[in-house]
Legacy VTK file of the C-alpha trace (Angstrom):
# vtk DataFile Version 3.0
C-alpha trace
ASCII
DATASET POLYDATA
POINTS 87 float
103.512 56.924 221.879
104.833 60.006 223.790
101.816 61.687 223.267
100.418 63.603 226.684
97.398 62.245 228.446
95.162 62.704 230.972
94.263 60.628 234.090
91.410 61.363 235.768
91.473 59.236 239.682
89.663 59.098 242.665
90.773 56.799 245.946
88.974 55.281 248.252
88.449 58.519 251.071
87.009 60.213 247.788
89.296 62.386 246.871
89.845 63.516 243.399
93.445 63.787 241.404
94.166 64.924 238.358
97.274 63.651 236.277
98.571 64.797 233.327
101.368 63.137 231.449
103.596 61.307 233.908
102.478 64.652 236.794
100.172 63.622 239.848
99.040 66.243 241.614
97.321 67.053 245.074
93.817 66.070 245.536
91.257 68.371 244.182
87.762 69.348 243.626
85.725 67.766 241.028
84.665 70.676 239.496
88.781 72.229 239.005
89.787 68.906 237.819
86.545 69.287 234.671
87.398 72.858 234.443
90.982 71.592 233.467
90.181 69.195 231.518
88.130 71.260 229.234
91.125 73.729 229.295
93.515 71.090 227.494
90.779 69.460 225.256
89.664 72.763 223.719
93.865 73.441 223.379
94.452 69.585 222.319
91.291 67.851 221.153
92.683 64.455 220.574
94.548 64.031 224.077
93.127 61.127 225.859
90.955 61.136 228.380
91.259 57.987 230.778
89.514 57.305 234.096
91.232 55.528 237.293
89.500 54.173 240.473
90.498 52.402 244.112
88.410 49.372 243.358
87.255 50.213 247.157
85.476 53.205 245.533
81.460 53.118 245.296
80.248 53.015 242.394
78.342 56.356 242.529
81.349 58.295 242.863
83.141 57.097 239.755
79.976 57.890 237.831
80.091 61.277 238.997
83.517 62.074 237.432
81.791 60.383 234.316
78.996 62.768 234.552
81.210 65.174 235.197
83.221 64.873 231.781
80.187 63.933 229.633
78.583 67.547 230.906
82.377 69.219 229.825
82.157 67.720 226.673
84.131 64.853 226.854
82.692 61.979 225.598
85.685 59.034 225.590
86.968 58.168 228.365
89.114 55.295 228.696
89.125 52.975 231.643
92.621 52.441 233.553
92.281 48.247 234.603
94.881 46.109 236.072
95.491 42.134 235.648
95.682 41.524 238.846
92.179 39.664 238.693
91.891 36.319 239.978
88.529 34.067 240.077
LINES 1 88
87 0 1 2 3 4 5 6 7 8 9 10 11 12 13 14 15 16 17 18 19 20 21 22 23 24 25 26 27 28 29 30 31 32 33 34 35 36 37 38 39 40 41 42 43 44 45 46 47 48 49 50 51 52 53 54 55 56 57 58 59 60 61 62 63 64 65 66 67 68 69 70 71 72 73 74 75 76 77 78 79 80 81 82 83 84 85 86
């Protein structure tokens, strides 16, 4: 689908992006990157929500952009995973 969607990503010094669509943008605060968020849900309900993280990332700070979203509202977010697992 062409349909617009959200990707919510933090990297491994911490930092926060927000992307929508195919757009990255410069690191920012958690709290701007919910405040958008809410923006486009209460203008687009249904756009997807979907959460990306360094795998160097502790744990703690991908549960605070989880927090984060739950306390905006959002309540499905979608997890961003790559094969490139190997036992």
């Amino acid at each position: 689908k062409n349909d617009e969607f959200i990707i919510v990503s933090i990297n491994h010094k911490g930092q926060y992006f927000l992307s929508v669509g195919d757009n990255k943008e410069k690191p920012k605060p958690l709290p701007e990157i919910v405040q958008a968020v809410t923006k486009i849900r209460q203008d687009k309900p249904k756009t997807p929500i979907l959460m990306e993280g360094d795998e160097r990332v502790p744990y703690g700070l991908v549960m605070r952009i989880m927090v984060a979203l739950q306390q905006a509202g959002v309540d499905d977010v979608g997890l961003v995973t790559e094969s490139d697992f190997k036992e």
